[in-house]
C-alpha positions as CSV (number, residue, x, y, z in Angstrom):
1,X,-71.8,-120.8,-51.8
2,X,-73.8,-120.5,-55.2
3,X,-73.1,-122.6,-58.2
4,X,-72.4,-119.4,-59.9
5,X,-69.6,-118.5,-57.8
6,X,-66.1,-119.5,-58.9
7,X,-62.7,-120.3,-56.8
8,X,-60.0,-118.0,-58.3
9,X,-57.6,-121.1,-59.9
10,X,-54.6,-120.3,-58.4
11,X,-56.2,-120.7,-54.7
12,X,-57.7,-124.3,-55.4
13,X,-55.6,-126.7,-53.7
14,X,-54.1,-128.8,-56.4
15,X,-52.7,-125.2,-57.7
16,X,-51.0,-124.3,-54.3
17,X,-49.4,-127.4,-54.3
18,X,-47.7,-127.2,-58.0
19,X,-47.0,-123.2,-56.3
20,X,-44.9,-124.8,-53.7
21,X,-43.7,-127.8,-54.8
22,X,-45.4,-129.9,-52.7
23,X,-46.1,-134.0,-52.9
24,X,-49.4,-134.5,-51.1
25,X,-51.5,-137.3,-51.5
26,X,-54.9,-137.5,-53.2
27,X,-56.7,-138.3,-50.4
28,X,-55.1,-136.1,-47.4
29,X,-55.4,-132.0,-48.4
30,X,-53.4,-131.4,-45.4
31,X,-50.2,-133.0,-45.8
32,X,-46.6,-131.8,-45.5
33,X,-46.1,-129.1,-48.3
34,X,-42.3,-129.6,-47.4
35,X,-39.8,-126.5,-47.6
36,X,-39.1,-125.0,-51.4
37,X,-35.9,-126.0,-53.4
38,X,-32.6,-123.7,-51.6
39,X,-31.4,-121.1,-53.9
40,X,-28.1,-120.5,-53.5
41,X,-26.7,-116.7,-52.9
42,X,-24.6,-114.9,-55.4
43,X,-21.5,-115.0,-52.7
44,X,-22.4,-118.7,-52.5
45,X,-20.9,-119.5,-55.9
46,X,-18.9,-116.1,-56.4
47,X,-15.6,-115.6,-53.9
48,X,-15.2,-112.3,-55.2
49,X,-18.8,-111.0,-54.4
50,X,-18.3,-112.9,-50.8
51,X,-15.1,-110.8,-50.5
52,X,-16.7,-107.7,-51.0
53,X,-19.5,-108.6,-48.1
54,X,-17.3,-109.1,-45.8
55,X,-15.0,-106.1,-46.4
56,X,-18.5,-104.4,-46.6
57,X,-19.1,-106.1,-43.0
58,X,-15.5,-105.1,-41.3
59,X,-16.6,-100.9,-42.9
60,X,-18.9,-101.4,-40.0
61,X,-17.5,-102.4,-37.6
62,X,-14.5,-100.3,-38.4
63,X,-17.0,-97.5,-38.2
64,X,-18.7,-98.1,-35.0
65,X,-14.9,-98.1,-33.9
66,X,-14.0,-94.7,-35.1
67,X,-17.8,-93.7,-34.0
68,X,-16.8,-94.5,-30.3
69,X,-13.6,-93.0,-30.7
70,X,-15.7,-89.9,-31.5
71,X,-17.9,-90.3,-28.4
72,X,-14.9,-90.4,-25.8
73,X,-13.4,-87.0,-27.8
74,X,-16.6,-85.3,-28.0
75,X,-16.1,-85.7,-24.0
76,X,-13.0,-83.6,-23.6
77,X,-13.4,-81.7,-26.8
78,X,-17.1,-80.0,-26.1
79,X,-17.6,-78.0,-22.8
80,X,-21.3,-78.2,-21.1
81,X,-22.2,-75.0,-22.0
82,X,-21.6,-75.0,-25.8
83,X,-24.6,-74.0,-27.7
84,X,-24.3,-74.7,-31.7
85,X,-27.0,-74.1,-34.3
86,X,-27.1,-77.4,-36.5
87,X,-29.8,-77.5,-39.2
88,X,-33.0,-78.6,-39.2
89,X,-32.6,-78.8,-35.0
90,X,-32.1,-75.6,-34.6
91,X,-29.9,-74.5,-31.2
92,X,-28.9,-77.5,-29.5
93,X,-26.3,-78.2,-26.7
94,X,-22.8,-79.1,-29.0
95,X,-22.2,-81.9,-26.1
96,X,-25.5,-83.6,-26.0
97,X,-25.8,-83.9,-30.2
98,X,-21.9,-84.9,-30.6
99,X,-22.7,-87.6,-27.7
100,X,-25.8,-88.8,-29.2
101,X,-24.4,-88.8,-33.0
102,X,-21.6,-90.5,-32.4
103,X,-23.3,-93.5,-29.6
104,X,-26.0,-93.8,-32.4
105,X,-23.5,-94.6,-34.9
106,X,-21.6,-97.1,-33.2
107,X,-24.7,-98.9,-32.3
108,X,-26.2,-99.0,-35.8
109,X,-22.8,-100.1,-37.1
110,X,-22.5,-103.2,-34.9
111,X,-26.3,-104.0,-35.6
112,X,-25.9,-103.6,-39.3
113,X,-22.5,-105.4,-39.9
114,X,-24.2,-108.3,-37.8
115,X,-27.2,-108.2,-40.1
116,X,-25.5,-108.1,-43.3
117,X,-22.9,-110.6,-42.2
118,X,-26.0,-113.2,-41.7
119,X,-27.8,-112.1,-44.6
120,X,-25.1,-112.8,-46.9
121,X,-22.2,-114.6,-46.0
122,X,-23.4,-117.1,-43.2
123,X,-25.5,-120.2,-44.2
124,X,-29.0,-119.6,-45.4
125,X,-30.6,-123.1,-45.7
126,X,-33.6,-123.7,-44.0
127,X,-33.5,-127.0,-41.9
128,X,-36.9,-128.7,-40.9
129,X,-36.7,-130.5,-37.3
130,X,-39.5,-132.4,-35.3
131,X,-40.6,-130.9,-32.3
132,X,-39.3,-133.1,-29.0
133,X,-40.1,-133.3,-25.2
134,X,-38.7,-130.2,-23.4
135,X,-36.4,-132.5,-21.7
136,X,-34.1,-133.5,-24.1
137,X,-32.7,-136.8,-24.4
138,X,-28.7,-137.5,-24.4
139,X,-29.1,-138.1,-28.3
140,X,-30.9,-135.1,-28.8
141,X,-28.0,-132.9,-26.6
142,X,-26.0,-134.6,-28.7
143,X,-27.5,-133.1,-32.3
144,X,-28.0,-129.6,-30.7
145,X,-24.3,-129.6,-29.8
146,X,-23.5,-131.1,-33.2
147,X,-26.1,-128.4,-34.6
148,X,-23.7,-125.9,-32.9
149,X,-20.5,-127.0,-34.0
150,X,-22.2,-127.0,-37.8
151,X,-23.7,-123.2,-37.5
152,X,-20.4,-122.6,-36.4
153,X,-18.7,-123.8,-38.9
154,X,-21.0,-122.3,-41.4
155,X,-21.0,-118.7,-40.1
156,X,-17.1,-118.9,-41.2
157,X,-16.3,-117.1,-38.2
158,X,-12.9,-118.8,-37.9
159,X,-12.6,-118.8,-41.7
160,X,-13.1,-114.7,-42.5
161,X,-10.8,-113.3,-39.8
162,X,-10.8,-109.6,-41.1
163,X,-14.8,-109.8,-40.3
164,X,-13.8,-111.6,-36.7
165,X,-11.8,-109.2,-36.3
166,X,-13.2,-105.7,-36.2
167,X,-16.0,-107.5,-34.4
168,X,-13.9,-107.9,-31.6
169,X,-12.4,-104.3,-31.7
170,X,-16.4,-102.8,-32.4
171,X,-17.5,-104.9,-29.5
172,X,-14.2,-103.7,-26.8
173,X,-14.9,-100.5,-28.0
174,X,-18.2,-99.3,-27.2
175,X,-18.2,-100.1,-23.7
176,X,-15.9,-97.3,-23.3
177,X,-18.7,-95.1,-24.0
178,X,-20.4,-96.2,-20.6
179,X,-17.6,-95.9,-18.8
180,X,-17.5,-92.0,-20.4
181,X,-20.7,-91.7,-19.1
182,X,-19.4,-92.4,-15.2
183,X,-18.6,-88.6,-15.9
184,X,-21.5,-87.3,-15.2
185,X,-21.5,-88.3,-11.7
186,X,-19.5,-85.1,-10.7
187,X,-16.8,-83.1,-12.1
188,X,-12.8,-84.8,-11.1
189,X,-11.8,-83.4,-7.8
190,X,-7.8,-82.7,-8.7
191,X,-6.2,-81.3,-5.8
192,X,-9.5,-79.3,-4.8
193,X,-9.9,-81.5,-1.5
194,X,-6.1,-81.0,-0.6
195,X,-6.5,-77.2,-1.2
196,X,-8.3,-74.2,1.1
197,X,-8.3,-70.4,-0.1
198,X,-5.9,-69.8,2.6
199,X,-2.7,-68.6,1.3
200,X,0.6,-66.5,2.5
201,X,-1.0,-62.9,3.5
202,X,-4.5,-63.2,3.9
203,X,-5.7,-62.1,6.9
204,X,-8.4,-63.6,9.5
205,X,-11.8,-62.3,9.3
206,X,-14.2,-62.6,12.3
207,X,-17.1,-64.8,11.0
208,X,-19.6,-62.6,13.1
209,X,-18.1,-59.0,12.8
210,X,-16.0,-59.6,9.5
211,X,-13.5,-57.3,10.5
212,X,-9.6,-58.2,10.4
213,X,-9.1,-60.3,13.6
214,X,-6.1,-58.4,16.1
215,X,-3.8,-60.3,18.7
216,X,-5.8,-58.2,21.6
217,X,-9.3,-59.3,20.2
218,X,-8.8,-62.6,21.2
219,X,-8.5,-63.2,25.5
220,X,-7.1,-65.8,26.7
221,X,-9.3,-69.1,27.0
222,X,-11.8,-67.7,24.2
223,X,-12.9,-69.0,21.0
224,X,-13.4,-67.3,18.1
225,X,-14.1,-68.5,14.4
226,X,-12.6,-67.0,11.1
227,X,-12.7,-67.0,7.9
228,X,-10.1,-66.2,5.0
229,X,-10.2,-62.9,3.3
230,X,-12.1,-61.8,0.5
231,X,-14.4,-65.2,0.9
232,X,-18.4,-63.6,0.8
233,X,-21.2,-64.8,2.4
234,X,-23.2,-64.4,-1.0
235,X,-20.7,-66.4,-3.5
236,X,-22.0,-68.8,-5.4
237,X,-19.2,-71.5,-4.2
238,X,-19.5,-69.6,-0.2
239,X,-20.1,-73.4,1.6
240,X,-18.0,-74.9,-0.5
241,X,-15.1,-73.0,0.7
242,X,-16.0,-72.6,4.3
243,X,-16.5,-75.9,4.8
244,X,-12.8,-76.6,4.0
245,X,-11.3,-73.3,5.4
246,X,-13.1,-72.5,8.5
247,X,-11.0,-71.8,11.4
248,X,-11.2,-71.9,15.2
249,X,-9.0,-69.3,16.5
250,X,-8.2,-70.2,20.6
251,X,-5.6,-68.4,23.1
252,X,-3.6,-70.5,25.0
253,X,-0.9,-69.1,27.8
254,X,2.2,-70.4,25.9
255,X,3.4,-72.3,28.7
256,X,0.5,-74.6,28.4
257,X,0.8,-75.3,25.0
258,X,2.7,-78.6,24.8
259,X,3.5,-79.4,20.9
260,X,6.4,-77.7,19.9
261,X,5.1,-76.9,16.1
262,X,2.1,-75.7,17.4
263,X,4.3,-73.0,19.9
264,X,5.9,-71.8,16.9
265,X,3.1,-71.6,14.3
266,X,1.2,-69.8,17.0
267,X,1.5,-66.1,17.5
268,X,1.8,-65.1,21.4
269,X,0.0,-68.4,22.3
270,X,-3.0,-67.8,19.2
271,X,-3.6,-70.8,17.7
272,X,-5.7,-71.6,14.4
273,X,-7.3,-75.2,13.8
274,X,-9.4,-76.1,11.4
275,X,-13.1,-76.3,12.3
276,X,-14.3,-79.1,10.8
277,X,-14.2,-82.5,12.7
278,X,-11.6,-85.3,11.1
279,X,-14.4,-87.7,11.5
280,X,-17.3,-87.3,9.1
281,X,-16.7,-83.3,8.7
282,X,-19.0,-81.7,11.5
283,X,-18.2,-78.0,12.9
284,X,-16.7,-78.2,15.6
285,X,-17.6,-75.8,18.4
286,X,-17.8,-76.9,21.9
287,X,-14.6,-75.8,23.8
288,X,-13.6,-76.2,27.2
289,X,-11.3,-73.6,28.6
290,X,-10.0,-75.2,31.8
291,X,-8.3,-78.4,29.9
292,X,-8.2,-76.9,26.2
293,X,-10.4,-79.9,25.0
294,X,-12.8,-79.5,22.1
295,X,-15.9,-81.4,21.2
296,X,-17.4,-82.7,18.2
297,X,-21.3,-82.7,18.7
298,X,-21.5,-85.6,16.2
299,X,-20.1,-88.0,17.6
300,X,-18.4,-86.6,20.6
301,X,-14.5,-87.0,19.0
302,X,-12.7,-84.8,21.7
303,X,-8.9,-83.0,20.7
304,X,-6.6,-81.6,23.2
305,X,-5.9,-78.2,21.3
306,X,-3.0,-77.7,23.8
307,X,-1.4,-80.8,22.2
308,X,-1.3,-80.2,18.4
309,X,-5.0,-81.2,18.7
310,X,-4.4,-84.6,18.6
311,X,-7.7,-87.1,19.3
312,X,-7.9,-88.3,23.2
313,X,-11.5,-89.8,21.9
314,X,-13.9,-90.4,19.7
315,X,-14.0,-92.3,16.5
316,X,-11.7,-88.9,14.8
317,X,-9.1,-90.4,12.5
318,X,-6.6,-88.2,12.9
319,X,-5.9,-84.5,14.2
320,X,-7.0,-81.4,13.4
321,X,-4.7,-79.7,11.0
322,X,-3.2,-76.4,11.9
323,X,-3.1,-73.5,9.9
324,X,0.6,-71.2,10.8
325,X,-0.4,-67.6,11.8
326,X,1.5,-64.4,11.9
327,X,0.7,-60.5,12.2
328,X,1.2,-57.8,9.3
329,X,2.3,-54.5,9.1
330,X,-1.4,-53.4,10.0
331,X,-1.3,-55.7,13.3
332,X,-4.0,-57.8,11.5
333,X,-3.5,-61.7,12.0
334,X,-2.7,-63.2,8.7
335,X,-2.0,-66.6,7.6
336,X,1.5,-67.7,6.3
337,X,0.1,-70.2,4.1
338,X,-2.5,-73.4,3.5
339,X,-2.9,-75.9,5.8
340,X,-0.1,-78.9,5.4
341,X,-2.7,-81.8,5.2
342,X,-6.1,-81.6,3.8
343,X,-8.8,-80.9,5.9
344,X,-11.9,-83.0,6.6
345,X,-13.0,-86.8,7.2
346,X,-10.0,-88.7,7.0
347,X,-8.7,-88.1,3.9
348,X,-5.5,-88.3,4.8
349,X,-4.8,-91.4,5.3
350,X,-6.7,-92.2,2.2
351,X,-5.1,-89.6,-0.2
């Protein structure tokens, strides 16, 4: 560096230490320039102005409240397929904008209150500590505990309870909105697994020439399948349905039929059982006309359909329900109603 050049004053050294206060000896340039005076806040010295803070603080919590409340109503208020034009976004789904808005919202509240609680009504002094082995001694646990119990103290947590609070009521709050989101994992099912579409009049259609089934289309010892009326191979919720409300439609010389409500929903020795194993819900299709036994291919669960098919093996819970059949004034079979008990994988016993 030339003579000529100059060292803008307030860089030299003796100038940064006046700058920060600092005591530093003539003959050490690095020493300790030590922390600058504290100034004290204006809701340090002024109650009022601390007041205001902290009902500024509980606002937002109390918002991020009402902003979750918003979230779990936008839920049940908004349907999937809303479309709403909002400005400047243009068309957006009136679920998806309502969900994010209001989730935002309670978010930033919490965050903010937090911040402006620290920034203005919990202690601000700086405190300088020497560093210490990472494996602290019991005097050293002992100031970090005591440490604690001071920024405690000093946060005025116990002291401002309005602030405490709506903390606590922000912070029980938004959870709920993950718990909202469980939603998403698939519409409630209601009563839609104790329910078929078979109802009081419709008739049975054969599943391979869907014509109405009559009495003398089924022989003695066959099997047929069916399926309820007005159900189409092309609707959009087809294997939905059938997979509750298929049927297998058997003969059976009355004589031979053993359970007494099966004889009298039967119509001249007809039976109707549902199709679908009681197991884990597999078709059922393998029947054996000599001892009325049908098999599950899963899993081989057999049912004695001469016996209000009731299981004789196989890891089946329970039997297969049995749908009451009649005939109408066409001759047609017809059903006199749903089934009793849902159909399917042991839901039964766990419904």
């Amino acid at each position: 560096m030339s003579s000529q050049e100059k060292i803008p004053e307030e860089n030299l050294p003796a100038e940064q230490e006046a700058a920060h206060g600092a005591v530093k000896g003539a003959d050490d340039p690095f020493a300790d320039p030590g922390l600058p005076a504290h100034r004290p806040r204006i809701q340090d010295i002024d109650e009022r102005a601390a007041k205001r803070s902290e009902r500024a603080v509980a606002f937002l919590f109390v918002l991020s409240m009402l902003a979750t409340v918003g979230f779990i109503a936008s839920y049940v208020i908004f349907p999937v397929d809303k479309i709403v034009f909002i400005w400047p976004f243009g068309h957006v789904s009136a679920l998806n904008f309502s969900l994010g808005l209001t989730l935002g919202v309670a978010l930033f509240a919490i965050g903010a209150g937090a911040v402006h609680w620290a920034r203005t009504l919990m202690s601000d002094v700086e405190v300088a500590d020497d560093r210490h082995a990472i494996e602290a001694e019991p005097e050293v646990k002992a100031k970090v505990l005591a440490d604690f119990a001071a920024g405690a103290e000093e946060s005025a947590f116990g002291r401002r309870k309005l602030i405490r609070n709506t903390l606590f009521g922000a912070l029980a709050l938004v959870p709920l909105s993950g718990v909202m989101l469980l939603r998403d994992l698939g519409p409630l099912p209601e009563k839609k697994l104790r329910q078929t579409l078979w109802s009081k009049g419709k008739q049975l259609i054969n599943v391979n020439t869907m014509e109405p089934l009559r009495p003398e289309d089924v022989a003695v010892g066959s099997l047929t399948f069916a399926m309820p009326e007005g159900l189409e191979e092309d609707a959009h919720d087809f294997q939905t349905q059938i997979a509750k409300a298929a049927l297998m439609i058997i003969r059976i010389q009355p004589e031979n039929i053993k359970d007494k409500r099966e004889r009298e929903w039967a119509h001249e020795g007809i039976v109707a059982f549902s199709k679908i194993c009681t197991h884990v819900g597999c078709p059922i299709s393998l029947y054996e006309q000599q001892t009325h036994h049908v098999l599950c291919p899963c899993h081989q669960s057999t049912f004695d359909l001469s016996d209000g098919a009731r299981v004789i093996f196989g890891p089946a819970g329970h039997s297969l329900p049995q749908l009451r059949i009649g005939v109408n004034s066409e001759g047609n079979l017809e059903a006199l109603g749903d089934f009793e008990e849902p159909v399917g994988p042991a839901f039964w016993e766990r419904g």
